[in-house]
Steps between C-alpha positions, in 0.01 A plus 500: 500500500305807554245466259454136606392663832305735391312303243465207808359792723224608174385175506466450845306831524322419223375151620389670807294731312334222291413332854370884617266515250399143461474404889125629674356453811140483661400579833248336749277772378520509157373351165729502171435390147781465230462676162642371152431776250162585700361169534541295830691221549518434856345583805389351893835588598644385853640760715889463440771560253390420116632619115422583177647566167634868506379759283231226319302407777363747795336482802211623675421495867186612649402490910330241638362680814157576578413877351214731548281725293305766735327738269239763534120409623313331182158616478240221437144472476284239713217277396250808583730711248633685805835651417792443749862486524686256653854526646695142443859413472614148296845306625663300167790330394673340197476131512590450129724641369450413104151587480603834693759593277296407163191683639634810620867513333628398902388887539309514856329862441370296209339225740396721768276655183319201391503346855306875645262443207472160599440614839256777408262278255471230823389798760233625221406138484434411812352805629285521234338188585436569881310780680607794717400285806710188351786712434557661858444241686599154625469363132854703459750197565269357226515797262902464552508170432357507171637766360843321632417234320384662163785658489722242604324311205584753198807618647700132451571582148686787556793211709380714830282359768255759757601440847277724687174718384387695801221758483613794754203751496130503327327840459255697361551768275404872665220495213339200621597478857228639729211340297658171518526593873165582532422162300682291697326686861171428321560164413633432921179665601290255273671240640491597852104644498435089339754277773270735789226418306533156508618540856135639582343230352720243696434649804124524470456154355699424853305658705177380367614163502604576853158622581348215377725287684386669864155525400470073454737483827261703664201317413694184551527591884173660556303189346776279702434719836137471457516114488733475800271780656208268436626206581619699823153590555359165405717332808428763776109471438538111542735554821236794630232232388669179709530756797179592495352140496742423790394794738325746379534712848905507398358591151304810597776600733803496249272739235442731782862532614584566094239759521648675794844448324318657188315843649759570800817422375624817353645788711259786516173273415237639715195205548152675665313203594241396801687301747221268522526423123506145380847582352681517802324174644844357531666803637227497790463141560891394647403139525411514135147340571148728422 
């Protein structure tokens, strides 16, 4: 009765041993692969409970969560050959699982080799093909994108995918700094000495233009004041002329009083004249006859 027990209780324990080693699980974060003698047989788990054949088959689980590489500046050279380094860090993750594990043995210092020298080759790339200028300035988010995407591109079949490429700092080696400076201040002043240049030329071509302008406005109004002038002139000789032919008397008498208006009519004028003159024949004379 005893040993029944005892044997029952072996084989209890030793069915829940079998189940030990044959049950698995996967979490939400994880990728797993089964092994038969080396070779997959089975992967894309779902998170959850799953088995395998104890002993014969294996299994392999890798994280699924986005990693990062940061390593030290990478020095590159530019499209002028102007040696730099640039400062970057590169977010990945495993997306496949097979082609992970039969490119890099499921070993991730392995990928984060290749996927650095992956990483490395696109910055020499794509600096090489743009200038100092092009490389520190607003054509960045473009420089980012395409080394993202090169490497993106050769990274896929290594089963890991290149979430993020970012380019923190760009500088100049201590060799090359201050005449690339001096370049650079050279270059501004070029540009700057040829935009007040132009400026100059704008504003004279302006002003000319405006002087030209006045100069036909002016003449405009002069020949247009001397036509009103003698048209002016035209009307008071016929007026002065139809006075005259009316009464002649009235005639005289109005040019007189404009030539009294004419000689006296400033303060200070000082007329020495005999009082028997003919000019003040109209002054004398109160009933305006001779």
């Amino acid at each position: 009765m005893n040993n029944s027990r005892f044997t029952a209780i072996v084989i209890v324990g030793l069915v829940f041993v079998v189940i030990g080693l044959s049950a698995f699980t996967v979490g939400e974060r994880e990728l797993a692969i089964k092994l038969q003698v080396g070779k997959v047989v089975e992967a894309n788990y779902e998170p959850g409970l799953h088995f395998k054949i104890p002993v014969y088959q294996s299994v392999r689980k890798f994280p699924s969560q986005i990693l990062k590489i940061d390593d030290a500046p990478q020095r590159v050279f530019t499209l002028e050959r102007t040696a730099m380094t640039v400062d970057y860090f590169v977010k990945w993750r495993i997306v496949d699982e097979v082609p992970f594990y039969t490119s890099t043995g499921g070993l991730q210092d392995v990928a984060m080799d290749r996927l650095r020298e992956i990483v490395k080759n696109s910055i020499v790339t794509e600096f090489g093909k743009r200038t100092i200028q092009e490389a520190i300035s607003v054509e960045r988010v473009e420089l980012m994108r395409d080394m993202l995407v090169n490497a993106a591109e050769t990274a896929q079949g290594l089963g890991i995918e290149v979430v993020d490429f970012r380019v923190k700092q760009v500088e100049f080696i201590a060799e090359v700094r201050n005449s690339v400076y001096e370049q650079m201040r050279e270059e501004r002043a070029r540009v700057a000495a040829e935009t007040r240049s132009e400026g100059e030329e704008a504003a004279e071509l302006i002003k000319s233009t405006a002087d030209k302008d006045r100069t036909i406005l002016m003449a405009n109004a002069y020949r247009d004041g001397q036509i009103i002038r003698g048209d002016g002139d035209a009307q008071a000789a016929e007026i002065y002329a139809n006075a005259y032919s009316k009464d002649a008397e009235f005639y005289a008498f109005s040019r007189s009083i404009t030539a009294y208006k004419k000689s006296m009519g400033k303060s200070g004028d000082l007329l020495v004249l005999d009082p028997n003159n003919e000019f003040f024949r109209y002054l004398n004379q109160s009933s305006g006859e001779q």
